[in-house]
C-alpha positions as CSV (number, residue, x, y, z in Angstrom):
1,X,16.8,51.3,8.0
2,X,12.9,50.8,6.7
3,X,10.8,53.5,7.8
4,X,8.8,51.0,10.2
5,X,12.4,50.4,12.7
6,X,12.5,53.9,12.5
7,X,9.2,54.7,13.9
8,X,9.9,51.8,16.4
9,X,12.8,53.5,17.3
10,X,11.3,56.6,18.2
11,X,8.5,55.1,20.1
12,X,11.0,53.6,22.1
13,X,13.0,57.4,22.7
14,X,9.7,59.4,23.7
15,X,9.6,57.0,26.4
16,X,13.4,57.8,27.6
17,X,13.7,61.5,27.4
18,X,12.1,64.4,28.8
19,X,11.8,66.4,25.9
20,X,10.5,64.7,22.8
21,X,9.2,67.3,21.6
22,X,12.5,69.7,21.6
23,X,15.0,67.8,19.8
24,X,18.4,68.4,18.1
25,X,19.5,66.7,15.1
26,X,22.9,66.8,13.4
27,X,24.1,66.2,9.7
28,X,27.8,65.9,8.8
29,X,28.1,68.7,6.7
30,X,29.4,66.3,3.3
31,X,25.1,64.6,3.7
32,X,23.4,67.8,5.1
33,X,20.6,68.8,2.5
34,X,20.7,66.3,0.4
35,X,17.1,66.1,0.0
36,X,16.6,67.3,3.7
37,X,15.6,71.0,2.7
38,X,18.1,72.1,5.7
39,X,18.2,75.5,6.3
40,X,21.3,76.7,4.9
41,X,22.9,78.7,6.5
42,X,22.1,77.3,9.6
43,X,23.3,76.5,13.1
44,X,26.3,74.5,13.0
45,X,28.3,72.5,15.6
46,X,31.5,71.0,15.3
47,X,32.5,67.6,16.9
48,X,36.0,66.1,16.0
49,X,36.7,65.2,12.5
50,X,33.1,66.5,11.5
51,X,31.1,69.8,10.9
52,X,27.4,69.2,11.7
53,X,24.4,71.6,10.7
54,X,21.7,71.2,12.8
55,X,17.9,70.9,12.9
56,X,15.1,71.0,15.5
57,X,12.0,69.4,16.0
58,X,10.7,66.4,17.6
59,X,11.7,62.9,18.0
60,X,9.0,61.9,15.2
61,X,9.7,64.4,13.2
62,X,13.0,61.9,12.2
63,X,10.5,59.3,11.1
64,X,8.6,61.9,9.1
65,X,11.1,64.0,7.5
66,X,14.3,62.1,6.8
67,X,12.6,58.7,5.6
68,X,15.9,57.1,4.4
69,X,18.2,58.7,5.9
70,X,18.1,56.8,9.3
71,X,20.1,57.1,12.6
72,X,23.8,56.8,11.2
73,X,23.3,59.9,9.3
74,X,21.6,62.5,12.2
């Protein structure tokens, strides 16, 4: 996803949640890090069939820091 949708996309979030500035994101385990600089080790969770690590931060931080690693992969 170009870096543009994805700030679209988060413009279009702030405007649904109540805390855009407090947000959780998870990375299967097999992509977390890959270029990320995730701490490791970090919080996990686990959902069915997948072992996430998770990050914190803000809605436009996923614009900012994971570029093109868009939506399918947090």
């Amino acid at each position: 996803m170009p870096e543009e949708q994805l700030a679209a996309l988060a413009d279009v979030l702030v405007q649904h949640i109540t805390t855009p500035d407090d947000c959780w994101f998870g990375f299967w385990e097999g992509r977390a890090g890959h270029g990320m600089n995730l701490p490791h080790p970090g919080p996990r969770v686990h959902i069915p069939s997948r072992k996430n690590y998770l990050a914190r931060g803000t809605v436009r931080d996923a614009v900012r820091t994971l570029g093109s690693c868009g939506p399918d992969l947090w």
